[in-house]
C-alpha positions as CSV (number, residue, x, y, z in Angstrom):
1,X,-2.9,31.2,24.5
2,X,0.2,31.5,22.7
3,X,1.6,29.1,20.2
4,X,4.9,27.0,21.8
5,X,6.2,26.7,17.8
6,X,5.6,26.1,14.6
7,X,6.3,24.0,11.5
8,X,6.0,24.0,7.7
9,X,5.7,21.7,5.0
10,X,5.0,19.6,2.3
11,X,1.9,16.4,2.5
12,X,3.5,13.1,1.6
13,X,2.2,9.6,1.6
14,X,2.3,7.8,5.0
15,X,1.3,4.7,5.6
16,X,-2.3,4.8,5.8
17,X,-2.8,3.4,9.3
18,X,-4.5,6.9,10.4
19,X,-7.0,6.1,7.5
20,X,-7.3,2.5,8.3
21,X,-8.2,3.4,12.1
22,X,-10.7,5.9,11.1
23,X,-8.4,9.1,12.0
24,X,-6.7,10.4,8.7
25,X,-3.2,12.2,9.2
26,X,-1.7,14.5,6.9
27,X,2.0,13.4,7.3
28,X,5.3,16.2,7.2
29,X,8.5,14.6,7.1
30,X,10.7,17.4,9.4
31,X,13.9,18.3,8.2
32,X,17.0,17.7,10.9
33,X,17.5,20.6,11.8
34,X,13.3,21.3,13.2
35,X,13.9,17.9,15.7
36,X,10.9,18.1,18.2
37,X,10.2,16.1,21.6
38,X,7.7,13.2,20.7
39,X,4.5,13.0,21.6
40,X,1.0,14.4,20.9
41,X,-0.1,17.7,20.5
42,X,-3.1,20.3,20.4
43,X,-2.9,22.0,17.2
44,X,-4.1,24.6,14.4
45,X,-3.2,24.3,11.2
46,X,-3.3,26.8,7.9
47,X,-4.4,25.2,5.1
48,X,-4.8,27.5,2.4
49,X,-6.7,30.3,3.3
50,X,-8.4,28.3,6.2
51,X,-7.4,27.6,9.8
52,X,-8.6,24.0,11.0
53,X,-8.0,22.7,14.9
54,X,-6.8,19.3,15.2
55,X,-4.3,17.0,17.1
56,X,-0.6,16.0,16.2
57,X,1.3,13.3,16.9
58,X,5.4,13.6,16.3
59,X,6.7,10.0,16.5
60,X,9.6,9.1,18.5
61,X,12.9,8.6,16.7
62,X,14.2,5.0,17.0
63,X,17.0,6.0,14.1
64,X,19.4,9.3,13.0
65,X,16.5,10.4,10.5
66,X,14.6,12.9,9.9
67,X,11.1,12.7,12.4
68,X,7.3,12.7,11.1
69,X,4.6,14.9,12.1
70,X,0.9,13.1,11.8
71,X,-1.6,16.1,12.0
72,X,-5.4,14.7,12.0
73,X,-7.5,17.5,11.2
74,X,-11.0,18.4,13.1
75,X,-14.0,17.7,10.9
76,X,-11.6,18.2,7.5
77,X,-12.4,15.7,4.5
78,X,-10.1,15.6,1.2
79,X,-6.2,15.1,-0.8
80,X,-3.7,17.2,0.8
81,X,-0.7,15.3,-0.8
82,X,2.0,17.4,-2.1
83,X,0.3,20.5,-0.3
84,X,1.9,23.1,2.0
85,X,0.5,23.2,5.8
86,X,1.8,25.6,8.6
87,X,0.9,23.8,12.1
88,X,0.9,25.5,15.2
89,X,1.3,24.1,18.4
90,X,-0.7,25.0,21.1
91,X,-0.2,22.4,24.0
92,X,1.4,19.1,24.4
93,X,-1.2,16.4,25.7
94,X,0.9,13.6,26.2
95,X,4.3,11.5,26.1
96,X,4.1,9.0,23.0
97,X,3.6,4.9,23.8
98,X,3.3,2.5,22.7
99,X,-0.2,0.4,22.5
100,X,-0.5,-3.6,22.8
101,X,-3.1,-3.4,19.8
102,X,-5.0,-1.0,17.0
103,X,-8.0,-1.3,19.3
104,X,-6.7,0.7,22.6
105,X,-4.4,2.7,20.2
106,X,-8.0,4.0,19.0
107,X,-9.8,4.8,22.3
108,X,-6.3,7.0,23.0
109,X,-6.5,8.9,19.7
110,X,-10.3,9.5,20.8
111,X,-9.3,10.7,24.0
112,X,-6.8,13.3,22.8
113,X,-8.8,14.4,20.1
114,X,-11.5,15.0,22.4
115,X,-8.5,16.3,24.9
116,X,-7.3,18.5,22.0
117,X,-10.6,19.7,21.0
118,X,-11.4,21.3,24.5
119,X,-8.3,23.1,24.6
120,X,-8.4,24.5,21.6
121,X,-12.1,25.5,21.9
122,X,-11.5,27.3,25.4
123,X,-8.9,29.3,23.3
């Protein structure tokens, strides 16, 4: 399957809601000029010398500034702040919405990791 594009860049703090709803994100603030179409996103990422599957989720932009990638990580535990991370994207799994609470917002991350983690699998 080939890869539709791909981004670079630096870890830096999010807010911690990934965390709090048991799905840690590794956050890359994109630069202007790299503007993608929102939504989530089956992808592989190079950390290091290692190449870990996971799902992405590029936020919609409500204001003229720059957008931020959320990359969750397959099976991955540890500090990636300040840390350089190529992410490739494979497929696009959904449009981004919005969810009435954290609770549904959880059973849709499940799904598209689970979504994500056939696709890249069948790779």
């Amino acid at each position: 399957m080939k890869k539709i594009f791909s981004i670079s860049g630096k870890v830096i703090k999010g807010k911690d809601k990934g965390k709090q709803l048991g799905y840690p994100t590794a956050n890359i603030k994109l630069p202007k000029s790299h503007q993608i179409e929102s939504g989530v996103y089956a992808v592989k990422v190079e950390v290091g010398d290692k190449i870990l599957n996971g799902a992405a989720f590029i936020r919609p932009q409500s204001r003229p500034q720059s957008q931020i990638l959320e990359v969750h990580l397959f099976d991955f535990s540890g500090n990636l702040y300040g840390k350089e991370l190529k992410v490739d994207f494979f497929k696009k799994l959904r449009e981004a919405r919005k969810f009435k609470n954290d609770k549904q917002l959880m059973a849709q991350i499940g799904k598209d990791c689970k979504l994500a983690r056939q696709f890249l699998k069948s790779m």
